[in-house]
VOGU-3710 file (C-alpha; in Angstrom, 3 decimals, decimal comma):
1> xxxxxxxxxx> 92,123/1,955/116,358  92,370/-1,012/119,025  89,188/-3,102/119,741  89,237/-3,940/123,608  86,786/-6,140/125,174  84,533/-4,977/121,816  85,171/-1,419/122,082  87,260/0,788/119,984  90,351/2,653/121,487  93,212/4,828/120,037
11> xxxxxxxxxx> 96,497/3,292/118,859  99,658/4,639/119,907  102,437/4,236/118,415  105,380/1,972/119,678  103,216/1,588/122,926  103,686/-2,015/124,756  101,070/-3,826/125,990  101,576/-3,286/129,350  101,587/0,582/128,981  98,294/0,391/126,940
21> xxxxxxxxxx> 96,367/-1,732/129,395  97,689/0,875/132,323  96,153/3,632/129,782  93,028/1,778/129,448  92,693/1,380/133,355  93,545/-2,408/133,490  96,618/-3,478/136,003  98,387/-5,401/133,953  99,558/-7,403/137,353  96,416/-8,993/137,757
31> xxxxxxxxxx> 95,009/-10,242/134,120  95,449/-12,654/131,381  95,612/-11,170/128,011  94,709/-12,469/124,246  95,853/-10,209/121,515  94,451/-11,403/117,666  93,478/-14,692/119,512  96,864/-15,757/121,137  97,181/-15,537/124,454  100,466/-12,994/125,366
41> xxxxxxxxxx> 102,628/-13,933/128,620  102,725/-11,248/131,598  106,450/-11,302/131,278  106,329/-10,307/127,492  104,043/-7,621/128,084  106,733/-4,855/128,355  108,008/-6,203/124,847  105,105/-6,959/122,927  104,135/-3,922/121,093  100,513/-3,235/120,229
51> xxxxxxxxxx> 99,584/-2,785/116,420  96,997/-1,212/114,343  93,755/-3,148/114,331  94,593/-5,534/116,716  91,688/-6,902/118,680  92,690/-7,342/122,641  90,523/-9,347/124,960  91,588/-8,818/128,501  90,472/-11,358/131,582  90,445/-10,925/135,139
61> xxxxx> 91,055/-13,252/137,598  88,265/-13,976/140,068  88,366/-15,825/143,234  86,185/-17,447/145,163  84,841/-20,223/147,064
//
């Protein structure tokens, strides 16, 4: 199991972190993500490959004014 944003997901194996946050409904285009506390680029998100018991936080940008 993952825990995103506090909940728990599956883990799948050899999965990337941008094709888990497209299973968990996020686009991965538009987000800063933190896996175990360190933040993880956008361009390594096609390498970085999720693990068991990792905790993810994900944050979307909001604009305004």
């Amino acid at each position: 199991m993952i825990k995103l944003n506090d909940k728990e997901v599956s883990f799948v194996e050899n999965e990337n972190l941008r094709e888990f946050l497209l299973r968990n409904n996020f686009n991965p285009d538009f987000l800063a993500c933190e896996v175990d506390e360190k933040l993880v680029k956008r361009a390594d998100f096609d390498t970085f490959l999720m693990k068991d018991s990792s905790k993810v936080e994900v944050f979307s940008f909001v604009g305004g004014g």
